[in-house]
DOLOTOR-790525 format. One record per residue (C-alpha): x, y, z; residue number from 1; residue in three letters. Coordinates in Angstrom, 3 decimals, padded with zeros to 6 digits. Layout:
N
+----------+----------+----------+-------+-------+
|     east |    north |       up | marse | volum |
+----------+----------+----------+-------+-------+
|        X |        Y |        Z |   NUM |   ALA |
...
+----------+----------+----------+-------+-------+
# end
This chain:
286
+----------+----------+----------+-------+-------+
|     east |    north |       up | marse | volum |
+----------+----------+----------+-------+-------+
|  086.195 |  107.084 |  094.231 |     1 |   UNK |
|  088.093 |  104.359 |  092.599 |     2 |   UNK |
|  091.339 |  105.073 |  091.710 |     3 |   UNK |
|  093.690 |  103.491 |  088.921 |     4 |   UNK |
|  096.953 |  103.740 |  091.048 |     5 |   UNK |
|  098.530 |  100.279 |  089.886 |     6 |   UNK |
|  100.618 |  101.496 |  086.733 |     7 |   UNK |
|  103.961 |  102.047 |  085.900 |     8 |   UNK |
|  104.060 |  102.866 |  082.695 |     9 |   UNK |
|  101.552 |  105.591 |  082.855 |    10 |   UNK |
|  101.332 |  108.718 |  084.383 |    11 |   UNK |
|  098.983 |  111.802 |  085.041 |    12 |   UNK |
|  101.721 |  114.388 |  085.957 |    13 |   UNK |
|  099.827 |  117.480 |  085.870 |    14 |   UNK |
|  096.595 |  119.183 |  085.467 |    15 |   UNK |
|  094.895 |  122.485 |  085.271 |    16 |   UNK |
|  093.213 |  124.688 |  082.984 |    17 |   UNK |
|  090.868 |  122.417 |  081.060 |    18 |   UNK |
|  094.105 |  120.367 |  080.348 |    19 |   UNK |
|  096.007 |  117.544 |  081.716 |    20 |   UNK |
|  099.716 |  116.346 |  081.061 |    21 |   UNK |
|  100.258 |  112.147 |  080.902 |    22 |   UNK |
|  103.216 |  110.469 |  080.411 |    23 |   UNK |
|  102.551 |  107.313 |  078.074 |    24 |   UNK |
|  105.613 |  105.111 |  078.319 |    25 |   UNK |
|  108.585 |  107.693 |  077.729 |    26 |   UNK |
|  106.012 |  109.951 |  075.662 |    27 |   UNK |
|  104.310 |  113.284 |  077.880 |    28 |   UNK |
|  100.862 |  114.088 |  075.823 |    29 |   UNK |
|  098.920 |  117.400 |  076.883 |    30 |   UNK |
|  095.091 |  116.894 |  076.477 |    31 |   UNK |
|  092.104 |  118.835 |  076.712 |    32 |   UNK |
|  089.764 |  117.639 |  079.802 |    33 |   UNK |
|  086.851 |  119.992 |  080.373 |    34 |   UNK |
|  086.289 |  118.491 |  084.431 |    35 |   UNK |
|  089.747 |  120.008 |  084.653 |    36 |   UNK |
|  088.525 |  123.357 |  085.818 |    37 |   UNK |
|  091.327 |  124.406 |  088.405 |    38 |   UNK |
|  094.170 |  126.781 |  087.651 |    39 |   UNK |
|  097.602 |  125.233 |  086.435 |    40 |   UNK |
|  100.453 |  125.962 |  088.776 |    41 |   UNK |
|  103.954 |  127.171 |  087.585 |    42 |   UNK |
|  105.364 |  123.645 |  087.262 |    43 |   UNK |
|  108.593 |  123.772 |  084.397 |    44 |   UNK |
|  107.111 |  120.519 |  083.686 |    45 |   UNK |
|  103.955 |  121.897 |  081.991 |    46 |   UNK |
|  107.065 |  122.639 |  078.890 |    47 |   UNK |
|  107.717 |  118.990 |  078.616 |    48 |   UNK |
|  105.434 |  117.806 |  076.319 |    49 |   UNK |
|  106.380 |  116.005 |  072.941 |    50 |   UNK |
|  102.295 |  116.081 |  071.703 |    51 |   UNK |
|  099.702 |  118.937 |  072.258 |    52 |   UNK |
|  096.690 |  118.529 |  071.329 |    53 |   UNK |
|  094.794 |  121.763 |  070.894 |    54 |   UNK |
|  091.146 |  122.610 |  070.564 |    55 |   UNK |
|  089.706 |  123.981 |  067.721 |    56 |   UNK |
|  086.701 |  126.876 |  068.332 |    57 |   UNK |
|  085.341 |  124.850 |  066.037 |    58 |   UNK |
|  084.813 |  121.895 |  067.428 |    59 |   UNK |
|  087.665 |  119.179 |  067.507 |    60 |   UNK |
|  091.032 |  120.477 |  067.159 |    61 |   UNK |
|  094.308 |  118.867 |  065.830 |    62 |   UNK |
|  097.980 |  117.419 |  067.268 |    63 |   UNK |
|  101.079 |  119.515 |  067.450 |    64 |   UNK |
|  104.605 |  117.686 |  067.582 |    65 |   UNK |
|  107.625 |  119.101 |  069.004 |    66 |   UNK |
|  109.330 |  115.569 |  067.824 |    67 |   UNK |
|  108.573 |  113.397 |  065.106 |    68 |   UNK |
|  106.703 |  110.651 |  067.661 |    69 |   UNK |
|  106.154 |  107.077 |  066.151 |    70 |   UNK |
|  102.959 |  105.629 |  064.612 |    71 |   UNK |
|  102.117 |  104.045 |  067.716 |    72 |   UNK |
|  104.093 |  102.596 |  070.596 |    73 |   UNK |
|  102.828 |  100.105 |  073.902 |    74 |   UNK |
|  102.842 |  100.559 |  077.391 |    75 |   UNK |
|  102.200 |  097.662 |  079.874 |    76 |   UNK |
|  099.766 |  097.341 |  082.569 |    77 |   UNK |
|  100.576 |  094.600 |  084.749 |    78 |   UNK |
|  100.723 |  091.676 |  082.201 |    79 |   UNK |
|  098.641 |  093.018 |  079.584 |    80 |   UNK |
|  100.552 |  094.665 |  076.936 |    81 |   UNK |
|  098.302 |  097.527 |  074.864 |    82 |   UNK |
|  099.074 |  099.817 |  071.719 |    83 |   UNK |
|  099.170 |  103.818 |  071.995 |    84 |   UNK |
|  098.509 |  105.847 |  068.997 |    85 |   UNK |
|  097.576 |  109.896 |  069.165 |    86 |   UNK |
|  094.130 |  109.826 |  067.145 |    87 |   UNK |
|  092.310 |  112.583 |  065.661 |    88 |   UNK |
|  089.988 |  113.046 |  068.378 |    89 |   UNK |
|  092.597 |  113.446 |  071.456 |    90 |   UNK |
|  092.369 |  109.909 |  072.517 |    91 |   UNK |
|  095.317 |  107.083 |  072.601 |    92 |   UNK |
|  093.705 |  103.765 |  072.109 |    93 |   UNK |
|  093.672 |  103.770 |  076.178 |    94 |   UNK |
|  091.293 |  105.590 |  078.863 |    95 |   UNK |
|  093.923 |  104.092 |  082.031 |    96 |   UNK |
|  091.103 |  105.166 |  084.598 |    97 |   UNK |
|  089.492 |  102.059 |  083.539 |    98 |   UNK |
|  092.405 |  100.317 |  084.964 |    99 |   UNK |
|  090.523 |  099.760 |  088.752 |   100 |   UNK |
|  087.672 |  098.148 |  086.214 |   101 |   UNK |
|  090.220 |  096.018 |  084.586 |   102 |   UNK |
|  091.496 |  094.613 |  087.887 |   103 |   UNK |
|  087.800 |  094.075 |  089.116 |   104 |   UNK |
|  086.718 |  091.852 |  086.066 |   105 |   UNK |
|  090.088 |  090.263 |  086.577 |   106 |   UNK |
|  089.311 |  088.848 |  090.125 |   107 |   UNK |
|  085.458 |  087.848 |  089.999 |   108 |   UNK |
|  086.896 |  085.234 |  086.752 |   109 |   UNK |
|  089.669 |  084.384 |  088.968 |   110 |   UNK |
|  087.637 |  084.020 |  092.099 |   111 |   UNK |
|  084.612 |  082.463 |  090.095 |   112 |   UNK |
|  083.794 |  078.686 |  090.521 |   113 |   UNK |
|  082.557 |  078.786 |  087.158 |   114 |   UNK |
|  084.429 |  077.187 |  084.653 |   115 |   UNK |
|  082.791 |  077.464 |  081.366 |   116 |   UNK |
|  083.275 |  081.958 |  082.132 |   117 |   UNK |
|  081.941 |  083.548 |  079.124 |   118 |   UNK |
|  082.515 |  086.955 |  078.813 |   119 |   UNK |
|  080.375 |  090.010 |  077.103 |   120 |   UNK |
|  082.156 |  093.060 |  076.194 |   121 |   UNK |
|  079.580 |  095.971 |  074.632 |   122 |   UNK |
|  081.297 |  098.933 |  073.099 |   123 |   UNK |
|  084.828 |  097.360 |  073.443 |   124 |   UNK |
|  086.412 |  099.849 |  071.683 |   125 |   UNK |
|  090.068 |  098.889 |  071.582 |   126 |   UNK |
|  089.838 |  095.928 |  074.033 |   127 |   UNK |
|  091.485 |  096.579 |  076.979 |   128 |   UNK |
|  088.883 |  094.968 |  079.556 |   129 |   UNK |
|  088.650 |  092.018 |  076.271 |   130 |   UNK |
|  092.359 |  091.378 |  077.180 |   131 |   UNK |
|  092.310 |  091.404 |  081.212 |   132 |   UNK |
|  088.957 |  089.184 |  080.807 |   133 |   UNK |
|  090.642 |  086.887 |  078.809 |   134 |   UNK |
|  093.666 |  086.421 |  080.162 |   135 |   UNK |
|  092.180 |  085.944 |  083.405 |   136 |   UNK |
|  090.742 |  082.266 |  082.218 |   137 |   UNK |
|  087.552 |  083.559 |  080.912 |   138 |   UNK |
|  086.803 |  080.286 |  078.978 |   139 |   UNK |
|  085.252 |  082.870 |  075.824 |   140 |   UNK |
|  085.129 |  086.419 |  075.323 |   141 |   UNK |
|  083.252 |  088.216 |  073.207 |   142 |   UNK |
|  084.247 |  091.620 |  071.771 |   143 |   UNK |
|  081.356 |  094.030 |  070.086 |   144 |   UNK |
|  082.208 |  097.385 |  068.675 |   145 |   UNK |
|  080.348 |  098.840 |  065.732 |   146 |   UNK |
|  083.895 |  100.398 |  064.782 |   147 |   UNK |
|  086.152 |  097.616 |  062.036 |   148 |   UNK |
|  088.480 |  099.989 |  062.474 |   149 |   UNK |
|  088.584 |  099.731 |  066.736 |   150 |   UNK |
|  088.312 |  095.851 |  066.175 |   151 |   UNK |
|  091.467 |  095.137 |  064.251 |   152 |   UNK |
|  092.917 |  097.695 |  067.276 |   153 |   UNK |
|  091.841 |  095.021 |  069.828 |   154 |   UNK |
|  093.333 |  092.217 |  067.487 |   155 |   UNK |
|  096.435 |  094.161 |  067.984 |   156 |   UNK |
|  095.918 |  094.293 |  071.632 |   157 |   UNK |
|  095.532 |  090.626 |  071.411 |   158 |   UNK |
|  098.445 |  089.697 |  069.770 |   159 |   UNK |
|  100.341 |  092.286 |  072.417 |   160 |   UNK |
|  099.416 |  090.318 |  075.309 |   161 |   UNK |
|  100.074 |  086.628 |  074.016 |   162 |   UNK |
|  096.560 |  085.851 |  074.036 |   163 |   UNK |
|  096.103 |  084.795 |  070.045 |   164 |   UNK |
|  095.344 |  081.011 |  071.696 |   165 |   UNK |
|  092.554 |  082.004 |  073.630 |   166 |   UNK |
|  088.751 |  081.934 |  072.230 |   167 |   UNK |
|  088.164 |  085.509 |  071.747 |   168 |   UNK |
|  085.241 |  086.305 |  068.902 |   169 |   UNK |
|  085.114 |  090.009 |  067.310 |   170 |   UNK |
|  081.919 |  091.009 |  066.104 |   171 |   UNK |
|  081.040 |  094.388 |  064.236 |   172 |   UNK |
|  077.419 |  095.126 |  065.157 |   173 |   UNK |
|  074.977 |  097.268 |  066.445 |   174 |   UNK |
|  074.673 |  096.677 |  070.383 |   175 |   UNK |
|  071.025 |  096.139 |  070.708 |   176 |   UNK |
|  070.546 |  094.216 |  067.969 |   177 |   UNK |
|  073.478 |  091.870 |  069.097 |   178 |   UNK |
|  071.691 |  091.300 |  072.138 |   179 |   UNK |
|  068.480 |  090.875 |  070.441 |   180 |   UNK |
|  069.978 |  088.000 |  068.147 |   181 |   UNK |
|  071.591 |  086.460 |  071.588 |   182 |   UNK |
|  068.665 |  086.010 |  073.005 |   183 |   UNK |
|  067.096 |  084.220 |  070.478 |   184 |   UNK |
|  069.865 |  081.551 |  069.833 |   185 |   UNK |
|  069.307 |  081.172 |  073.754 |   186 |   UNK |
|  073.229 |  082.166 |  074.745 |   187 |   UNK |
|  073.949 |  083.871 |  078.263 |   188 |   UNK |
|  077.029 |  085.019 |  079.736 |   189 |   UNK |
|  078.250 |  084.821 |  083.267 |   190 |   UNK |
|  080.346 |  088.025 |  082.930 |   191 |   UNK |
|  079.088 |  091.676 |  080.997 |   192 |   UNK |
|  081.000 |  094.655 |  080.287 |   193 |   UNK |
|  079.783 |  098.060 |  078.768 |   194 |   UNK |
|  080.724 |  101.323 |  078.157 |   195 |   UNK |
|  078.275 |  103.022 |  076.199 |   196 |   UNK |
|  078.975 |  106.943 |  075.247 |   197 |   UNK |
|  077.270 |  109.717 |  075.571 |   198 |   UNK |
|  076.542 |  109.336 |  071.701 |   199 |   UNK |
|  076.957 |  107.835 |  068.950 |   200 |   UNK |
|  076.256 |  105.929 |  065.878 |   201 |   UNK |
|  075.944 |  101.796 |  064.876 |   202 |   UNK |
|  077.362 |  100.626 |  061.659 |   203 |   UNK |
|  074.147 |  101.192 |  059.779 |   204 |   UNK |
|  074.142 |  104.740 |  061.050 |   205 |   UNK |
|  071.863 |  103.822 |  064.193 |   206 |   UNK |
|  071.570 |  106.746 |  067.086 |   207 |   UNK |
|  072.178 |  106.300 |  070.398 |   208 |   UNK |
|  072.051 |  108.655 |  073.116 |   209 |   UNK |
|  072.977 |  107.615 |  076.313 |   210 |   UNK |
|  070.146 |  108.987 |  078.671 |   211 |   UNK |
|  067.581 |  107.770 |  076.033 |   212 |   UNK |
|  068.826 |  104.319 |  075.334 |   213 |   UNK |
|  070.131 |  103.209 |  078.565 |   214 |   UNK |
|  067.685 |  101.240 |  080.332 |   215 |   UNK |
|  066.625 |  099.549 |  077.191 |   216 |   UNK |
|  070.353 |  098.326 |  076.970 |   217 |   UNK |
|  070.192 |  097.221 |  080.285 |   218 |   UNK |
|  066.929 |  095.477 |  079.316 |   219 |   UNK |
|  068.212 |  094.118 |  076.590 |   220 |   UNK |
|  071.836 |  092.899 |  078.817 |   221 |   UNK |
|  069.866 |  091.189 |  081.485 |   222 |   UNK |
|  068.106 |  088.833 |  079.076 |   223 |   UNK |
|  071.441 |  087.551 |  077.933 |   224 |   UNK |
|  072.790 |  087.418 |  081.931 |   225 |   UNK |
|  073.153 |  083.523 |  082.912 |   226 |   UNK |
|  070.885 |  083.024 |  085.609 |   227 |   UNK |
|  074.494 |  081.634 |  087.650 |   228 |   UNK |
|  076.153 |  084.909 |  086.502 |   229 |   UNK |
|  078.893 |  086.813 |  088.250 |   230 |   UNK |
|  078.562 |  090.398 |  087.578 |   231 |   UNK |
|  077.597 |  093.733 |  085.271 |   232 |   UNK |
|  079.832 |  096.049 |  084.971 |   233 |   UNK |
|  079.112 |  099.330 |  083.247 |   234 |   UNK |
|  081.395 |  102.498 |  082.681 |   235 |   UNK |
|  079.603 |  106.168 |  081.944 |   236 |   UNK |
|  081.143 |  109.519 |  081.534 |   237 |   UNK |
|  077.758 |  111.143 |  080.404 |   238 |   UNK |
|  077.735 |  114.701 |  081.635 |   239 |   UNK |
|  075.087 |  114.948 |  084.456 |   240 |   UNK |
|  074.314 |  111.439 |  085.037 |   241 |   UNK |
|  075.374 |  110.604 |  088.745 |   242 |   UNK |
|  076.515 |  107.639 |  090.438 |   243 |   UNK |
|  073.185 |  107.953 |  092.462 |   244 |   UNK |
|  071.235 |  107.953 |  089.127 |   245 |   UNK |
|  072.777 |  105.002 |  087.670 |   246 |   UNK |
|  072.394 |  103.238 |  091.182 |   247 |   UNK |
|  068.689 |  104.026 |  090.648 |   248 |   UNK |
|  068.471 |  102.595 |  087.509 |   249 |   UNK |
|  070.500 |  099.544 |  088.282 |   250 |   UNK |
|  068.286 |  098.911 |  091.444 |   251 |   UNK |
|  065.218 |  099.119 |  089.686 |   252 |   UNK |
|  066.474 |  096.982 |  086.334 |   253 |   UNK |
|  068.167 |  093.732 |  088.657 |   254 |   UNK |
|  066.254 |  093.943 |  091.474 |   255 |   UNK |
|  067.385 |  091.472 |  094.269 |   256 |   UNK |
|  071.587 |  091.992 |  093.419 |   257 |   UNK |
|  074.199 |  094.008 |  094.983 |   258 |   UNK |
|  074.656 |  097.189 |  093.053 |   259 |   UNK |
|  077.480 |  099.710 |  093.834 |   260 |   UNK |
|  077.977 |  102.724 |  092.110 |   261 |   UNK |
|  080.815 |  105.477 |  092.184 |   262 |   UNK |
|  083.421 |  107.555 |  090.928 |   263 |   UNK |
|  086.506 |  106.273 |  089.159 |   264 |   UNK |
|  089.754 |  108.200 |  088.550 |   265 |   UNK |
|  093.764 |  108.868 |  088.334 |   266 |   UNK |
|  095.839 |  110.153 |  090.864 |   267 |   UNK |
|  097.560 |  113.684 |  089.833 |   268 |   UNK |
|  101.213 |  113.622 |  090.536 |   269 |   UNK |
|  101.860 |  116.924 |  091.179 |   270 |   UNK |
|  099.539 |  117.447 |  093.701 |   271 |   UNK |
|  098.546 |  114.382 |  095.048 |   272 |   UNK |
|  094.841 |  115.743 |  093.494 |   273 |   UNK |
|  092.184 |  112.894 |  092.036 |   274 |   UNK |
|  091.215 |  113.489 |  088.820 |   275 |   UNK |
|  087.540 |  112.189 |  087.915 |   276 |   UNK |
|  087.060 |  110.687 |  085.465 |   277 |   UNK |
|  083.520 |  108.940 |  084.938 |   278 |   UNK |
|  081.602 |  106.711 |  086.736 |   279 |   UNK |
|  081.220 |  103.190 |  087.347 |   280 |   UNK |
|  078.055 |  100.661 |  088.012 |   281 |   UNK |
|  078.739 |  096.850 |  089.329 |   282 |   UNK |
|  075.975 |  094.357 |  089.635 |   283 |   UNK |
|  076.451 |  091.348 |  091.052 |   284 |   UNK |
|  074.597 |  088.674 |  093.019 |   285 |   UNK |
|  074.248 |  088.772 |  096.858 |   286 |   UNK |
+----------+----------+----------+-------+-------+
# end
């Protein structure tokens, strides 16, 4: 397992019973995780918390705040600087597991010989991995998301971390048919980055489910992969798809390139436990 154990500024301090405590900055957050499925122990800090988000039978579920918290707030990792905002679905603007992915993108630009590094980042969501591409000298980036609302989040990021002078593009689109387009105007990139979910929707109300989509995304990916390119990376957290199956898939789709597969995660504070948190997929040549 790969495990995010490089920040400061956030924290996993707890877990148990389908939930786990973070610290975001100065800020503890309790939040629903169903892989959580180990008792709590009797730690006082479990009473800590300044947000709760509960679970509604329902489906969803809303915040509860023991302090009026502010709109949003940043933490830092490393030298990236990123906005945190409780949402109405749980999340923060940050999953900080992705942190060990962050730091791998970071050093295959760094260690690259390539200079023109452009940079492909599917389902960016809020930018993180946009930023640590970016401001590793990755000569473009470019940022998909079929969210607006996600994109000006990753402008925010942008302007965070200082990186306003660099040539990042934002583009609201569906994934596949981005690629499609790419293809035909004949541009390639020497870096990709995805992290498709389990499901969703494209701006014009397109489906996509994860275990029936993937391999044409991958498809799709490898036509716009320069043939001097550096590496795939792709992020899952699909229930019942296993490192071993995306290995298979990856090994079958870029045949003749180093593929590893695995777990990523966050180390538990408490308990010196690691808390799983999805898995990872990184193709690169031999």
């Amino acid at each position: 397992m790969n495990i995010s154990n490089k920040w400061n500024d956030y924290e996993c301090l707890a877990t148990g019973n389908k939930e786990k405590l973070e610290r975001w900055g100065n800020i503890i957050l309790n939040r629903p995780d169903p892989q959580i499925i180990w008792d709590k122990t009797n730690n006082p800090i479990w009473n800590k918390w300044d947000g709760y988000y509960h679970r509604s039978n329902m489906g969803g579920g809303s915040w509860e705040f023991r302090k009026k918290l502010p709109e949003f707030w940043t933490i830092k990792y490393k030298h990236l600087t990123f906005k945190v905002s409780p949402t109405n679905f749980k999340h923060t603007g940050i999953f900080p597991e992705q942190a060990t992915n962050w730091d791998y993108i970071m050093e295959k630009i760094k260690s690259s010989n390539i200079e023109e590094f452009r940079v492909l980042n599917l389902f960016a969501y809020t930018g993180c991995a946009t930023m640590a591409a970016s401001s590793a000298g990755a000569k473009e980036v470019v940022h998909l998301d079929s969210s607006k609302g996600m994109i000006d989040w990753a402008k925010e990021n942008m302007r965070l971390s200082h990186l306003e002078n660099n040539t990042i593009r934002f583009i609201q689109d569906d994934v596949i048919k981005f690629l499609e387009k790419e293809k035909r105007r004949g541009r390639t990139y020497h870096g990709i980055i995805m992290d498709p979910p389990s499901y969703g929707r494209g701006p014009n109300k397109e489906v996509w489910r994860f275990e029936d989509n993937i391999q044409e995304l991958l498809n799709k990916a490898k036509d716009v992969l320069d043939k001097n390119y550096s590496f795939l990376l792709i992020s899952a957290y699909t229930t019942g798809v296993s490192p071993t199956s995306l290995k298979n898939i990856l090994s079958l789709t870029f045949k003749d390139s180093q593929i590893e597969t695995g777990e990523i995660g966050l180390p538990v504070s408490e308990n010196n436990l690691n808390l799983p948190c999805g898995i990872y997929g990184k193709v690169s040549k031999h």
